[in-house]
C-alpha positions in Angstrom: -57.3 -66.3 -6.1 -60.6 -66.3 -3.9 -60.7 -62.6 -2.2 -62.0 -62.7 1.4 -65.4 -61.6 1.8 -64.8 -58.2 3.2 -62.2 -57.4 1.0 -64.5 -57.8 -1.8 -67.4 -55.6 -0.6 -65.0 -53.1 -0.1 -63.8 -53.2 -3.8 -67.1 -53.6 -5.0 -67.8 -50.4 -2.6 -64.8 -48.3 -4.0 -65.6 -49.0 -7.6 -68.9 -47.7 -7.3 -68.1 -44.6 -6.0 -65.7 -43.7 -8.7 -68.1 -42.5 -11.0 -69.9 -39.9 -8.7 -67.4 -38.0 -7.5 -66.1 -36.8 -11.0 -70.1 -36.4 -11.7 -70.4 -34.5 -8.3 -67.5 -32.1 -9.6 -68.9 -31.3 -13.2 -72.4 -29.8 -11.6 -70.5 -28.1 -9.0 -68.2 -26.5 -11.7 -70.7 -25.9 -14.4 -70.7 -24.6 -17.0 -66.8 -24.7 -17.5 -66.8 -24.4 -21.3 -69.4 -23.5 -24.0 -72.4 -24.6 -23.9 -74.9 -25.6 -26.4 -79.0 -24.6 -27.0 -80.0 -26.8 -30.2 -83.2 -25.0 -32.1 -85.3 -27.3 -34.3 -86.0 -24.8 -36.5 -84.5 -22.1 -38.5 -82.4 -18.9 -37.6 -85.0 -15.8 -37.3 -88.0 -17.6 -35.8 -89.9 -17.4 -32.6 -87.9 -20.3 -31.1 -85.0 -19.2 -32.4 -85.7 -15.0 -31.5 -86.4 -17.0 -28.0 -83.3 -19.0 -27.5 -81.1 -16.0 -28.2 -82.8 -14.2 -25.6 -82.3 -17.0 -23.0 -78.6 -17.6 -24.1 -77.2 -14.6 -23.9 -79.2 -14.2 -20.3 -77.3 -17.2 -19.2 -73.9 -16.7 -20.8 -73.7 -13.0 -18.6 -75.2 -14.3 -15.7 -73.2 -17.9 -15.8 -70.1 -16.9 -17.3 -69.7 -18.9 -20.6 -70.7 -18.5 -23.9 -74.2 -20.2 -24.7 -73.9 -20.9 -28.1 -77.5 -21.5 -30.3 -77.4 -24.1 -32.9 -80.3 -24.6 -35.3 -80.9 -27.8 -36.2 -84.2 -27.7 -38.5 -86.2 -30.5 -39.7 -89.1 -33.4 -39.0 -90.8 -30.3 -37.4 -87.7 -30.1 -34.8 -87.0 -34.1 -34.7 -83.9 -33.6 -35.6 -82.8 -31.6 -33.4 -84.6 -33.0 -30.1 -83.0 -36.4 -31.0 -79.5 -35.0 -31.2 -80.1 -33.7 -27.7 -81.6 -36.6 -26.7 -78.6 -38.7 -28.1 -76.1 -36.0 -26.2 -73.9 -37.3 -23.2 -76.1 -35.7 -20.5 -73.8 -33.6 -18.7 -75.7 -30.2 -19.7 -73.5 -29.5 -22.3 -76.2 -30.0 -25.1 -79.8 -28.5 -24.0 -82.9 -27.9 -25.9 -85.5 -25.1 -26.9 -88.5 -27.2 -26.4 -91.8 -26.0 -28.3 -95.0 -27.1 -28.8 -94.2 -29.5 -31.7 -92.2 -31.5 -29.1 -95.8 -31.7 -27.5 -97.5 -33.0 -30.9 -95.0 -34.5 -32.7 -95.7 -37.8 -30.0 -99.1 -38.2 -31.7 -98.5 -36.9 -35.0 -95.1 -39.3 -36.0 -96.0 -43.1 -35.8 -92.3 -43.7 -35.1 -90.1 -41.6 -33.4 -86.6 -42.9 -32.0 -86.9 -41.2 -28.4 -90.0 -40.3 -26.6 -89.8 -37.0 -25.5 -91.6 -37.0 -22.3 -89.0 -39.7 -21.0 -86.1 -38.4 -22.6 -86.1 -35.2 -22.2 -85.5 -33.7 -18.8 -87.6 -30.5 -18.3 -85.3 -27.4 -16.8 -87.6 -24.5 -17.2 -90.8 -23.1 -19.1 -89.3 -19.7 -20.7 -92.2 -17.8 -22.5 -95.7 -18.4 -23.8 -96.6 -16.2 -26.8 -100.4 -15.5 -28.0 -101.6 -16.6 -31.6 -103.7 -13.9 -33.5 -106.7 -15.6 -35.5 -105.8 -13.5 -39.0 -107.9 -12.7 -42.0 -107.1 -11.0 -45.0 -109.1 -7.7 -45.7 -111.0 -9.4 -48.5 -112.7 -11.7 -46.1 -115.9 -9.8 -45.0 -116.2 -10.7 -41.3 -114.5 -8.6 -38.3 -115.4 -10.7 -35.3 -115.2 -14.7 -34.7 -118.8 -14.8 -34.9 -118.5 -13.7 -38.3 -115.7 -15.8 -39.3 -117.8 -19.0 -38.4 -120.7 -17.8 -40.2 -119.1 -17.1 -43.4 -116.7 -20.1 -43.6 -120.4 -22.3 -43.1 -122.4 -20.3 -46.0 -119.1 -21.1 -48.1 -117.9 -24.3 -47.5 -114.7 -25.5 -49.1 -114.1 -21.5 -50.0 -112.2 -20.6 -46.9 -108.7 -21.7 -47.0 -106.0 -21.8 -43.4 -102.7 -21.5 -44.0 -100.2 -23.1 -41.8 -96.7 -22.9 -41.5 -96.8 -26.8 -41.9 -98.2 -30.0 -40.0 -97.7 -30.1 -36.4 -96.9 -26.1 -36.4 -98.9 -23.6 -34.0 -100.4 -22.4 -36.5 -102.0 -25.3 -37.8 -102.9 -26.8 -34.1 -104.1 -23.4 -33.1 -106.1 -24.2 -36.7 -107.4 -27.1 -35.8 -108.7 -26.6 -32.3 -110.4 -23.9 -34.2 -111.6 -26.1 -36.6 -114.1 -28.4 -34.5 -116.1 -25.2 -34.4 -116.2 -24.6 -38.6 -114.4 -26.6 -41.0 -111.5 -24.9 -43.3 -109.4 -26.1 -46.2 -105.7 -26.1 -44.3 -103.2 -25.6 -47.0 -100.0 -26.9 -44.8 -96.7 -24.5 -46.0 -93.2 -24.3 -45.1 -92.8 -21.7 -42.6 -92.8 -18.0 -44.1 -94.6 -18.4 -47.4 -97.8 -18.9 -45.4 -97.9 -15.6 -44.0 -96.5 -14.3 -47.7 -99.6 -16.2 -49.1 -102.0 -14.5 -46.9 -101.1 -11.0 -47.5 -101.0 -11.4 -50.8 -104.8 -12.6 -51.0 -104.3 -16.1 -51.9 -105.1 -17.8 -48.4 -107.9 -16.2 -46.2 -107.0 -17.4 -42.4 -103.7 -18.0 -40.6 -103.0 -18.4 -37.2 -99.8 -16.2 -36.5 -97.6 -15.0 -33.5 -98.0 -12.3 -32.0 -94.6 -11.1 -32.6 -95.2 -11.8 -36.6 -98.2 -10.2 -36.4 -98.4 -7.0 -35.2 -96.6 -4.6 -37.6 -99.1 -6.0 -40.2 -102.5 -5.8 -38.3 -101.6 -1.9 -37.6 -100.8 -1.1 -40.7 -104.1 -2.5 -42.2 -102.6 -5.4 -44.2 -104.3 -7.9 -42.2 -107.1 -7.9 -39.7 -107.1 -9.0 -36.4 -109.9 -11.2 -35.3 -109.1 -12.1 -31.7 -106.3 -13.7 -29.5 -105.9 -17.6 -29.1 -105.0 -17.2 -25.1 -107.3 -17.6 -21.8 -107.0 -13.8 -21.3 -106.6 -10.8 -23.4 -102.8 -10.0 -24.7 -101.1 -7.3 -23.4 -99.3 -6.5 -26.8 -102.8 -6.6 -28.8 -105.3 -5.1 -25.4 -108.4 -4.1 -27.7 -108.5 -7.9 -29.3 -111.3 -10.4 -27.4 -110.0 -13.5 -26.6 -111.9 -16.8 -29.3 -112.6 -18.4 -26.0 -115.0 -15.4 -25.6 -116.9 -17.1 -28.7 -116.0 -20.3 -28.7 -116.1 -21.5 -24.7 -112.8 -24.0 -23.9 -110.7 -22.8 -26.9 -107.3 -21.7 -25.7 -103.3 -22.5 -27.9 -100.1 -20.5 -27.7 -96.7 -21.1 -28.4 -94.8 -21.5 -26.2 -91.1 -22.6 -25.5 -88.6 -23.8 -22.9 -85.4 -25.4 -22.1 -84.7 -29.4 -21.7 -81.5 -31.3 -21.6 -80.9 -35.1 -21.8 -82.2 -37.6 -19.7 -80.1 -38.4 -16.7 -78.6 -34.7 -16.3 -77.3 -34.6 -13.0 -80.3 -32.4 -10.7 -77.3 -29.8 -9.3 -77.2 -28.9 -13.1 -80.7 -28.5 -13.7 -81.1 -26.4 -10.6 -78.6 -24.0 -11.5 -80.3 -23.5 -15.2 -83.7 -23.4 -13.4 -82.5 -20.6 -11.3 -80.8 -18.9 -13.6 -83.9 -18.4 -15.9 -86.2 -17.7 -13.3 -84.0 -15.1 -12.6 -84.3 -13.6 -16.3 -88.0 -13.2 -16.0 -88.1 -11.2 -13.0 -85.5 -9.0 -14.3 -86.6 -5.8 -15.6 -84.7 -5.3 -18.7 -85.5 -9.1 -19.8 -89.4 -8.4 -18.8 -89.4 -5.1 -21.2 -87.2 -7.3 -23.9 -89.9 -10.5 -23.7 -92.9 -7.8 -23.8 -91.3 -5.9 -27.1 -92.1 -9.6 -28.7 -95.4 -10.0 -27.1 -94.4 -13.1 -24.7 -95.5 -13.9 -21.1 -93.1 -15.7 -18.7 -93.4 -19.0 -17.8 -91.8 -19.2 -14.7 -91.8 -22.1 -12.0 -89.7 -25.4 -10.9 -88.6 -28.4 -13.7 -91.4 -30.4 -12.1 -93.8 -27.3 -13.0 -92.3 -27.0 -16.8 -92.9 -30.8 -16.7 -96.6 -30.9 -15.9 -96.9 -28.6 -18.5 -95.5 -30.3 -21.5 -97.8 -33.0 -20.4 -100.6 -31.7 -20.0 -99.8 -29.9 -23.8 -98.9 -33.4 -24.4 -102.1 -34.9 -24.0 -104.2 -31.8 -25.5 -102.6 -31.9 -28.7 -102.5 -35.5 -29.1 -106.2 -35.6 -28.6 -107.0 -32.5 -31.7 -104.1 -34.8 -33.7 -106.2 -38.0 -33.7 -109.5 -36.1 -33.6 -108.6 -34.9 -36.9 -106.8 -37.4 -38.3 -103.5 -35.6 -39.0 -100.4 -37.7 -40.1 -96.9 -36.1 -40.8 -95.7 -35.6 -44.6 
């Protein structure tokens, strides 16, 4: 049977306004049930000390449980794709870090690209690096650092938590200024490793960082960041020696492409909200971090510009994944 014309717009009108309305009503009711943060790395980290933070922020302040789930591996592949695969009704977010930013250079193949499937909600915290040396490396300034390294080449080994890590990006930034032997680990052993003598550099946290430096186990070169770190205030920055040189780590929270905007409002908001408190500001100081406040857009502009920067040091050295 042939419909008449008007009939038929007005199906074809109907039918496509089925789908919004239940869309409309999930952002206006969310979150209505638990709520995911997927980590791509292991319980006890940065990312991980940082997602807790956020999540139980957001479960008080939204009224559901925001549950973290670590899924580690590929240098948080593995759990960026799962989010990426997710049904994007902000169910299923992301602690975004700065291997998210490198891992588009450093992976030949990836099966999502992060910039376009990954919708950016909010930039949470930036945490400074500390350039560390054992005590058994003579020097006590950057200056002296670089000199050493180049009267012994091939001597002066950095340790990285592994490829792609901020340690080893902050490392090779470092490294177009003196050349090091990077000696690419697994996570903890690297700082292990160092204090025990066997490595002589490694980029670390802040937060990892600091009980060792004042106890004398490791010494404290300088800060990785633009300005001076509140948690380490007597450490120059290395862009005070080395002009241009800035890395930090720094995290934030995405969610899958195609998340309705009402929901990534609400989540935008609702962090923003964190950083200004004063109990969160004391909480994110205790672990040496800076807020990253601003709009998705800003968050976005971000992790391409950190994009871009780190895919540049990634083919400038010639790094490929293991």
């Amino acid at each position: 049977m042939k419909l008449p014309r008007r009939t038929f717009l007005h199906l074809v009108a109907g039918a496509a306004a089925l789908p919004v309305l239940p869309l409309f009503a999930w952002s206006q009711a969310y979150p209505s049930r638990p709520v995911r943060i997927v980590v791509g790395f292991p319980a006890g980290g940065g990312a991980d000390i940082t997602a807790r933070l956020i999540g139980q922020w957001l479960s008080e302040r939204l009224g559901q449980q925001f549950v973290i789930e670590n899924r580690s591996g590929a240098s948080g592949n593995i759990g960026t794709e799962a989010v990426v695969n997710a049904f994007p009704d902000g169910y299923m977010l992301l602690l975004a870090t700065i291997p998210n930013a490198a891992n588009a250079s450093l992976y030949e193949k990836l099966n999502f690209n992060f910039i376009d499937d990954i919708v950016p909600v909010a930039g949470i915290i930036r945490v400074p690096q500390v350039i560390l040396v054992h005590p058994s490396v003579p020097a006590r300034t950057v200056p002296e650092l670089i000199a050493y390294a180049k009267a012994n080449p091939g001597k002066v080994n950095m340790a990285s938590a592994g490829k792609g890590a901020s340690s080893h990006l902050a490392g090779e930034l470092f490294k177009f200024k003196v050349n090091m032997m990077h000696v690419p680990y697994r996570g903890g052993p690297a700082l292990t490793d160092l204090l025990g003598g066997q490595v002589q550099v490694y980029f670390g946290t802040a937060p990892e960082s600091v009980g060792y430096v004042r106890s004398g186990k490791l010494r404290a070169l300088a800060v990785t960041t633009a300005s001076r770190a509140e948690v380490l205030p007597d450490l120059p920055t290395i862009g005070e020696f080395v002009p241009g040189y800035e890395s930090s780590q720094w995290y934030g929270l995405g969610a899958p492409k195609n998340t309705p905007a009402e929901i990534v409002e609400k989540l935008n908001k609702a962090i923003n909200a964190a950083l200004i408190d004063t109990r969160m500001k004391v909480r994110i100081a205790d672990i040496g971090g800076e807020a990253l406040a601003g709009l998705p857009a800003d968050f976005g502009k971000f992790i391409a510009e950190e994009t871009e920067k780190w895919g540049k040091v990634v083919r400038a050295g010639n790094i490929k994944a293991d």
